[in-house]
Backbone as XML, in Angstrom:
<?xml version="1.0"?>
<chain id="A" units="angstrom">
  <residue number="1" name="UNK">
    <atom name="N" x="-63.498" y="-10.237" z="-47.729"/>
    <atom name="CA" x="-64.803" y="-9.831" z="-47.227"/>
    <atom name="C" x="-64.697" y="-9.435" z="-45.751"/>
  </residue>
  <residue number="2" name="UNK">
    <atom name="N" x="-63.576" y="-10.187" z="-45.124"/>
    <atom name="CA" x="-63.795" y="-9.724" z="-43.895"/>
    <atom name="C" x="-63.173" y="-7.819" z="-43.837"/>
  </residue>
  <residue number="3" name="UNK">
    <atom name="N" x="-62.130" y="-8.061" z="-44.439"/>
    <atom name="CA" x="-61.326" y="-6.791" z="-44.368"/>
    <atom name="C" x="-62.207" y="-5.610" z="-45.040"/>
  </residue>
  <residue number="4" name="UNK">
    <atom name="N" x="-63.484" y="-5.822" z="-45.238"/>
    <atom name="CA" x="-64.218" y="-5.244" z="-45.835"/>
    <atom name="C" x="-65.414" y="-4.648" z="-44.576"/>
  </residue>
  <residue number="5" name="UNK">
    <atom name="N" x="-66.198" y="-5.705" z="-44.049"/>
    <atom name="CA" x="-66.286" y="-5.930" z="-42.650"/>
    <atom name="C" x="-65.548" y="-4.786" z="-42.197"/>
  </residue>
  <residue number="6" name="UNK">
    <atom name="N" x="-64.655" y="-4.960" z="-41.939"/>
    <atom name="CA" x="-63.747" y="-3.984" z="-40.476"/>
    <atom name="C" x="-63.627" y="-3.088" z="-40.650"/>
  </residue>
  <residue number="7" name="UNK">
    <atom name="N" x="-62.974" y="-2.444" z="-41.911"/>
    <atom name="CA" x="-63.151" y="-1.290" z="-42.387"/>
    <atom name="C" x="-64.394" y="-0.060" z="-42.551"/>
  </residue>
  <residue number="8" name="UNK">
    <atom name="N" x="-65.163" y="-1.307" z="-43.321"/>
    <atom name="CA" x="-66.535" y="0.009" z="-43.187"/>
    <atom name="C" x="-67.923" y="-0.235" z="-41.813"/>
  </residue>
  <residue number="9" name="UNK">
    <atom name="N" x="-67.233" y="-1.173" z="-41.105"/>
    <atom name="CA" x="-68.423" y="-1.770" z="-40.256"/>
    <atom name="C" x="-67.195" y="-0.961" z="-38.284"/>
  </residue>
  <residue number="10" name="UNK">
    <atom name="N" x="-66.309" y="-0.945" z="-38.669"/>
    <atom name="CA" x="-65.990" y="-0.526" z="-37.790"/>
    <atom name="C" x="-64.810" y="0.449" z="-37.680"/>
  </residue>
  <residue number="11" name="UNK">
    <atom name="N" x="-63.761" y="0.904" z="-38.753"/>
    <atom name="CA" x="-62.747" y="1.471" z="-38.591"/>
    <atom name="C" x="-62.928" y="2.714" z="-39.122"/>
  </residue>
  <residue number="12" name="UNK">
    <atom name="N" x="-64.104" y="2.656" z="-40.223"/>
    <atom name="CA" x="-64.252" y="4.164" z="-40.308"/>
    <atom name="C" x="-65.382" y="4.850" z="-39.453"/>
  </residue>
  <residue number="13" name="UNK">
    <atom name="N" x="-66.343" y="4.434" z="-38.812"/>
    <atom name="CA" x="-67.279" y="4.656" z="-37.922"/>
    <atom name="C" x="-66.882" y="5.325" z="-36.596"/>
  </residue>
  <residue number="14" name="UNK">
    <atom name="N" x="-65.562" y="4.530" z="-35.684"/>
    <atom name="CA" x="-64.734" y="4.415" z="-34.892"/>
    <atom name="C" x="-63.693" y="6.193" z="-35.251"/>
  </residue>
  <residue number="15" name="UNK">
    <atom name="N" x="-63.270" y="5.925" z="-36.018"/>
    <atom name="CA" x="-62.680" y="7.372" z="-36.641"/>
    <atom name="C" x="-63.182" y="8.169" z="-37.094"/>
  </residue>
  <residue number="16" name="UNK">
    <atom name="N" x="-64.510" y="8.188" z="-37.229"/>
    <atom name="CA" x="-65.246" y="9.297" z="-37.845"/>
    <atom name="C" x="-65.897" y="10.138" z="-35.811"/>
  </residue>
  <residue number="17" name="UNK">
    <atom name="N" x="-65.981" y="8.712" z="-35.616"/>
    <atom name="CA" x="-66.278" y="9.003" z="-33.760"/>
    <atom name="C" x="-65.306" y="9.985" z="-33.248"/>
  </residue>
  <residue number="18" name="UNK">
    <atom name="N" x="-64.313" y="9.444" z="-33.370"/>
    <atom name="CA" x="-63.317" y="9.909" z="-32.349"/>
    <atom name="C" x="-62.406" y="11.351" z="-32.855"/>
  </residue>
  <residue number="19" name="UNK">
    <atom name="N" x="-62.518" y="11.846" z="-34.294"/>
    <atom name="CA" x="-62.705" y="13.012" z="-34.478"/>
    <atom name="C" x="-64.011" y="14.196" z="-34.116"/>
  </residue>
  <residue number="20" name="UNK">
    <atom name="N" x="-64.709" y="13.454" z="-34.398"/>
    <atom name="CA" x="-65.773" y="14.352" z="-33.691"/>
    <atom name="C" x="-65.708" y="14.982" z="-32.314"/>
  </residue>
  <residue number="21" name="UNK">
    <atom name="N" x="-65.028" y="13.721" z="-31.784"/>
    <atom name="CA" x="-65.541" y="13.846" z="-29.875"/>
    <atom name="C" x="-64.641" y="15.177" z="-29.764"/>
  </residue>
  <residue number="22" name="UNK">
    <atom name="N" x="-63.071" y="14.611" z="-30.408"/>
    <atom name="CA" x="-61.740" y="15.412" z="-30.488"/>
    <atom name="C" x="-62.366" y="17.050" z="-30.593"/>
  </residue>
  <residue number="23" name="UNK">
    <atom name="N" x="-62.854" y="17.100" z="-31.630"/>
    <atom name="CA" x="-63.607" y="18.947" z="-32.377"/>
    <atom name="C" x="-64.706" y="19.197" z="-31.348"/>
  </residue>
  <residue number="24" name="UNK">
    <atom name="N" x="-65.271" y="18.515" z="-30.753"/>
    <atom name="CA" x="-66.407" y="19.052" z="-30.100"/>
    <atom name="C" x="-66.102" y="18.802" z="-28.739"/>
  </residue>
  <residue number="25" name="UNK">
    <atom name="N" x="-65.537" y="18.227" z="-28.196"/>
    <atom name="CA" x="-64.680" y="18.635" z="-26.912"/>
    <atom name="C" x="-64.154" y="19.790" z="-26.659"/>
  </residue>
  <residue number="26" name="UNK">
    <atom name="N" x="-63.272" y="20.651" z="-28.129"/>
    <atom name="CA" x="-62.520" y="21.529" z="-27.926"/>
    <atom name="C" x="-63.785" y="22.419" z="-27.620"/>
  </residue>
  <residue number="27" name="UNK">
    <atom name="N" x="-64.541" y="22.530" z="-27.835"/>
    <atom name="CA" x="-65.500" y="23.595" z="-27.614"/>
    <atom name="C" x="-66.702" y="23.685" z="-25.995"/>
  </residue>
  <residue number="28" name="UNK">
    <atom name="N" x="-66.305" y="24.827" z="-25.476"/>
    <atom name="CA" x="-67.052" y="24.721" z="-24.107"/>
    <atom name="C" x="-68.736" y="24.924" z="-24.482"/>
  </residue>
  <residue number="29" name="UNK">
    <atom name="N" x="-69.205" y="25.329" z="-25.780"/>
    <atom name="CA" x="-70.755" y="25.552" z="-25.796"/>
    <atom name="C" x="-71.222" y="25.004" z="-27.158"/>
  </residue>
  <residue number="30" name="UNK">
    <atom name="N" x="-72.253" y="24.860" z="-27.451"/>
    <atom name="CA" x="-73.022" y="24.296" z="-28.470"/>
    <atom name="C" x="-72.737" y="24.530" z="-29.549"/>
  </residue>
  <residue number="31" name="UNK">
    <atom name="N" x="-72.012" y="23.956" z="-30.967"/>
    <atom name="CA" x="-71.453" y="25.023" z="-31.723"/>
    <atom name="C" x="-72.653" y="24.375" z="-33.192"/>
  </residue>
  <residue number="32" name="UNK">
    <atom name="N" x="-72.160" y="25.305" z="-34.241"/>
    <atom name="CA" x="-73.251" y="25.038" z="-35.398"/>
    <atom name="C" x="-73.069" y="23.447" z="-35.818"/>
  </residue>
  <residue number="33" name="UNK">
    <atom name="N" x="-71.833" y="22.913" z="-35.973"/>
    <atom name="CA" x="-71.724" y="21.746" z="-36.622"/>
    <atom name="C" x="-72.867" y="20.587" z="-35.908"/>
  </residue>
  <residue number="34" name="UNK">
    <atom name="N" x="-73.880" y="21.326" z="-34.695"/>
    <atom name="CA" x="-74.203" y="20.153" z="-33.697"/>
    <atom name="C" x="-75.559" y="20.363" z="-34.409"/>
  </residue>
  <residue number="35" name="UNK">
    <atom name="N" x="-75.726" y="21.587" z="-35.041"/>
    <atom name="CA" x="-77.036" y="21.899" z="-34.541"/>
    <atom name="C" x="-77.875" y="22.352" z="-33.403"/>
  </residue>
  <residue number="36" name="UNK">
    <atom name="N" x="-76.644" y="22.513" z="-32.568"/>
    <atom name="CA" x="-77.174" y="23.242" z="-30.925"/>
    <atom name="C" x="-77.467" y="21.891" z="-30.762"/>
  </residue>
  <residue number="37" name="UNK">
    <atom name="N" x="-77.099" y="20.734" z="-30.445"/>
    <atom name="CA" x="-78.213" y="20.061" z="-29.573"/>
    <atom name="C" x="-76.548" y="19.006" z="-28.735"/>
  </residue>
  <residue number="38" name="UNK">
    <atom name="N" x="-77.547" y="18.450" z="-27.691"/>
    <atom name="CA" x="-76.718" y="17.927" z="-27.014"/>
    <atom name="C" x="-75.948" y="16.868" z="-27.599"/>
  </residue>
  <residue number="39" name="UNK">
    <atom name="N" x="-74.422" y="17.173" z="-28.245"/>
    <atom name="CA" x="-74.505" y="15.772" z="-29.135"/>
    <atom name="C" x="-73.405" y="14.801" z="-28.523"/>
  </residue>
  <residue number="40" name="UNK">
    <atom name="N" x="-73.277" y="14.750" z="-27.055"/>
    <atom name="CA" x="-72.728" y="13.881" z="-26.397"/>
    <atom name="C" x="-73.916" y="12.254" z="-26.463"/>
  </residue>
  <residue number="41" name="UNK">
    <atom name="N" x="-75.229" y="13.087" z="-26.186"/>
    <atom name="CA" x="-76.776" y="12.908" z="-26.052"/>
    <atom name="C" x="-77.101" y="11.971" z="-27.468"/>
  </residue>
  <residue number="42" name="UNK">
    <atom name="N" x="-76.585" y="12.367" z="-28.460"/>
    <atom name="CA" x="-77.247" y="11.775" z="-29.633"/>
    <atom name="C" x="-76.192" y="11.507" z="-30.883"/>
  </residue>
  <residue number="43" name="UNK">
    <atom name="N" x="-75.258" y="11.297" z="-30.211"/>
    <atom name="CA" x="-74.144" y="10.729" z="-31.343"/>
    <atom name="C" x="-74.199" y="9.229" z="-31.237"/>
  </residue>
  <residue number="44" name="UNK">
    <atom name="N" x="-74.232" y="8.848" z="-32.344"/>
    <atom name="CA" x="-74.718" y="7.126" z="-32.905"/>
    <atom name="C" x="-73.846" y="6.351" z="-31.744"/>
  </residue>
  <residue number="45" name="UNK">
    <atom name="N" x="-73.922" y="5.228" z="-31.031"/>
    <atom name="CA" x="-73.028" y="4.544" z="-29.880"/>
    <atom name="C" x="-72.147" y="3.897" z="-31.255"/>
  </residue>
  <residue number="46" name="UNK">
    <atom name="N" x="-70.445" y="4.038" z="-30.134"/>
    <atom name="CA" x="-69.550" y="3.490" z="-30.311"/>
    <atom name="C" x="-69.286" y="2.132" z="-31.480"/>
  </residue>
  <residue number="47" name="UNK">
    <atom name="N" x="-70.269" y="1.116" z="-30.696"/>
    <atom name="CA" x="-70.671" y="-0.336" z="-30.937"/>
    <atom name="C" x="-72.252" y="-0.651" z="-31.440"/>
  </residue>
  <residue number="48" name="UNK">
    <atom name="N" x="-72.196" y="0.050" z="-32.795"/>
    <atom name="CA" x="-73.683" y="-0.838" z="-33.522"/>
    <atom name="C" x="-73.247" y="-1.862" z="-34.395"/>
  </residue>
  <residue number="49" name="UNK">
    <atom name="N" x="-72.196" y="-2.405" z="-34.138"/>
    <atom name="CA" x="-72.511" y="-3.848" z="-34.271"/>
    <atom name="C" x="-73.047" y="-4.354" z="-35.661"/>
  </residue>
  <residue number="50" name="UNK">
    <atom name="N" x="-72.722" y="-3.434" z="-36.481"/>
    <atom name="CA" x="-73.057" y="-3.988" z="-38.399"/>
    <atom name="C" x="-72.451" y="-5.197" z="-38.738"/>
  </residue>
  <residue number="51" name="UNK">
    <atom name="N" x="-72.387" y="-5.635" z="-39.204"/>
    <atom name="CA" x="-71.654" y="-6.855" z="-39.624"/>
    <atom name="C" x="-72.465" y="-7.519" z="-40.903"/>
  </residue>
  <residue number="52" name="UNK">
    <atom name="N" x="-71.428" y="-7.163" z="-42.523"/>
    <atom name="CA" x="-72.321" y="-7.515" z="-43.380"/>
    <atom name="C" x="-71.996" y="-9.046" z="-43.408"/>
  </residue>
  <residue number="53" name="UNK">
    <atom name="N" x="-71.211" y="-9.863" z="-42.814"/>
    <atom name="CA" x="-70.716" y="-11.141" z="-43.354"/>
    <atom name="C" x="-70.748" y="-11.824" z="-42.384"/>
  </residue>
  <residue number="54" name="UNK">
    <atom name="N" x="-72.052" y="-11.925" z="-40.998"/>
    <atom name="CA" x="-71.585" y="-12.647" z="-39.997"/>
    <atom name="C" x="-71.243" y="-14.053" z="-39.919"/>
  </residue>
  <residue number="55" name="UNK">
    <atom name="N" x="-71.784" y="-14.545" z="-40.861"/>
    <atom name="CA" x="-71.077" y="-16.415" z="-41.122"/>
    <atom name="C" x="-69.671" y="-16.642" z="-41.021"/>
  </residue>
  <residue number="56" name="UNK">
    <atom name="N" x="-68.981" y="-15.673" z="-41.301"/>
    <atom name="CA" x="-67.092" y="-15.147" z="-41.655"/>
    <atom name="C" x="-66.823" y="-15.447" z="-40.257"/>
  </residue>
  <residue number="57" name="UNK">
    <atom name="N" x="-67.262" y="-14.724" z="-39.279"/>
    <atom name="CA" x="-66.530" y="-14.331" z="-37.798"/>
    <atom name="C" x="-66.696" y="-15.471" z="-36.719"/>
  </residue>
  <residue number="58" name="UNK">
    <atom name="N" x="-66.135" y="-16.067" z="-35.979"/>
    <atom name="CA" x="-66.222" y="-16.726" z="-34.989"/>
    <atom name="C" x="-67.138" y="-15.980" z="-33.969"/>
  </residue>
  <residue number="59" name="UNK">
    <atom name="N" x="-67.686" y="-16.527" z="-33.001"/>
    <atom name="CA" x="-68.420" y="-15.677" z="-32.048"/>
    <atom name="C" x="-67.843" y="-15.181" z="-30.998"/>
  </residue>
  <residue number="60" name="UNK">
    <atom name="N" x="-66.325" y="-15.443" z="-30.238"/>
    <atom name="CA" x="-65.674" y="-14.442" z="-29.908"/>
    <atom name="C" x="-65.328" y="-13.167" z="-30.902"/>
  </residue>
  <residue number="61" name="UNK">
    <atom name="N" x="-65.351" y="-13.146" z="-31.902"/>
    <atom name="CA" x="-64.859" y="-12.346" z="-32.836"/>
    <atom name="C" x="-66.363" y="-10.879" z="-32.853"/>
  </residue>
  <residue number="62" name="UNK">
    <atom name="N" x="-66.978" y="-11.495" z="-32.698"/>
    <atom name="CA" x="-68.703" y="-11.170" z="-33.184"/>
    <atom name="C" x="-68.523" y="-10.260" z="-31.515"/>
  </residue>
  <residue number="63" name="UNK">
    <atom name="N" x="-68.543" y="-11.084" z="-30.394"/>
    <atom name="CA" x="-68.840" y="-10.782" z="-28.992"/>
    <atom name="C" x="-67.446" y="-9.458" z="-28.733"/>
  </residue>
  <residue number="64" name="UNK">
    <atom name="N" x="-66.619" y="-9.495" z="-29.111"/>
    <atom name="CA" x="-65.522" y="-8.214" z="-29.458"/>
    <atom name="C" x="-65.623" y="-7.499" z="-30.413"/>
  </residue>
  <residue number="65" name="UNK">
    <atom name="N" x="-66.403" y="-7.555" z="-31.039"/>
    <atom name="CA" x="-66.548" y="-6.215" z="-32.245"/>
    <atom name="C" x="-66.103" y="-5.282" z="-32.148"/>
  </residue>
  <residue number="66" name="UNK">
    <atom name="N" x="-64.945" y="-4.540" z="-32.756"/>
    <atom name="CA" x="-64.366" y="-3.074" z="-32.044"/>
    <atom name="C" x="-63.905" y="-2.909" z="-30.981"/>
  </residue>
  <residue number="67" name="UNK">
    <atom name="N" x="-63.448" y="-3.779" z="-30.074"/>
    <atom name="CA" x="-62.743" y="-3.928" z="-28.865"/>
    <atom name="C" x="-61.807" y="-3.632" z="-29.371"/>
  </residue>
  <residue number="68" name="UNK">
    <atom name="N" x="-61.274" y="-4.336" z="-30.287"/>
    <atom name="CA" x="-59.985" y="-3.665" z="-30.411"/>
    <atom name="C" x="-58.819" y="-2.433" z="-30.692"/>
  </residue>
  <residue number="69" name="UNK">
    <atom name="N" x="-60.376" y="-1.553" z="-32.059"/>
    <atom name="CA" x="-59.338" y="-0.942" z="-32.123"/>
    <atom name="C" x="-59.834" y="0.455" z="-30.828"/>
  </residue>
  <residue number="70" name="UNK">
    <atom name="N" x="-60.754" y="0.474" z="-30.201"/>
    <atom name="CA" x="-61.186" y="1.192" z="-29.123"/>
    <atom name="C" x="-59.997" y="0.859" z="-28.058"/>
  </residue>
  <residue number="71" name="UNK">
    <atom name="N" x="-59.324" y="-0.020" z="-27.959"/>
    <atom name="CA" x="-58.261" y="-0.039" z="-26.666"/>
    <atom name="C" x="-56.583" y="0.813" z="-27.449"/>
  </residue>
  <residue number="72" name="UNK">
    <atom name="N" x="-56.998" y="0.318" z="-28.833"/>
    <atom name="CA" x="-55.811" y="0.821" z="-29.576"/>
    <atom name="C" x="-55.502" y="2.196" z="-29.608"/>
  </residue>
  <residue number="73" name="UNK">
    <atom name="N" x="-57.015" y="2.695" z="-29.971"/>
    <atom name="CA" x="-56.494" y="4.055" z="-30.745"/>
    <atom name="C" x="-57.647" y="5.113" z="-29.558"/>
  </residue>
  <residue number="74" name="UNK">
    <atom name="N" x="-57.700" y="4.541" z="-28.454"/>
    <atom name="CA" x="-58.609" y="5.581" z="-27.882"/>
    <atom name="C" x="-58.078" y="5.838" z="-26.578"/>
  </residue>
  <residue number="75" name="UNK">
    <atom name="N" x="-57.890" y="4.216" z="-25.585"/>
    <atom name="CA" x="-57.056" y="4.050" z="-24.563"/>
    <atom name="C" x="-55.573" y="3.736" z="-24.784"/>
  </residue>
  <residue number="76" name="UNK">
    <atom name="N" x="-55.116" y="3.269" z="-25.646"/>
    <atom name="CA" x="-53.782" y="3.201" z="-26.129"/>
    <atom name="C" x="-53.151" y="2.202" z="-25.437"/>
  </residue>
  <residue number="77" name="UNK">
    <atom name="N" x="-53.539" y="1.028" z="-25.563"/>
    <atom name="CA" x="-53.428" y="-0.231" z="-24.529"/>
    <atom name="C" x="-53.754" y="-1.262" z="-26.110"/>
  </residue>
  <residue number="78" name="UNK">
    <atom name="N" x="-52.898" y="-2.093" z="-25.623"/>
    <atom name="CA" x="-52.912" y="-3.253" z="-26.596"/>
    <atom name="C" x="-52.034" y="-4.149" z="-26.159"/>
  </residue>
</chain>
């Protein structure tokens, strides 16, 4: 359950993020996939914090949510 947790509560969310930023970075102006709109402005934050099983997690665990793999796979620090 937890590995269930991480996966859909944070590892595909996290990677669905960080391709985006990747494709829409490459681009200097508003492109169709945005809808024209500012989507630095209105892309879902990093850290919403889902958690279907919070009884599972310790509360350091809870208080780091996605810390990790954000240092892993974004800053490249671990």
């Amino acid at each position: 359950m937890k590995q269930l947790d991480v996966n859909v509560n944070i590892n595909w969310p996290l990677v669905h993020y960080k391709s985006a930023v990747r494709y829409l970075q490459a681009n200097t102006e508003d492109i169709a996939a945005t809808g024209g709109t500012n989507w630095q402005k209105y892309l879902p934050p990093r850290f919403q914090k889902r958690v279907f099983y919070p009884e599972l997690w310790t509360k350091e665990e809870l208080e780091d949510w996605g810390k990790g793999w954000v240092e892993t796979n974004v800053f490249q620090q671990k």
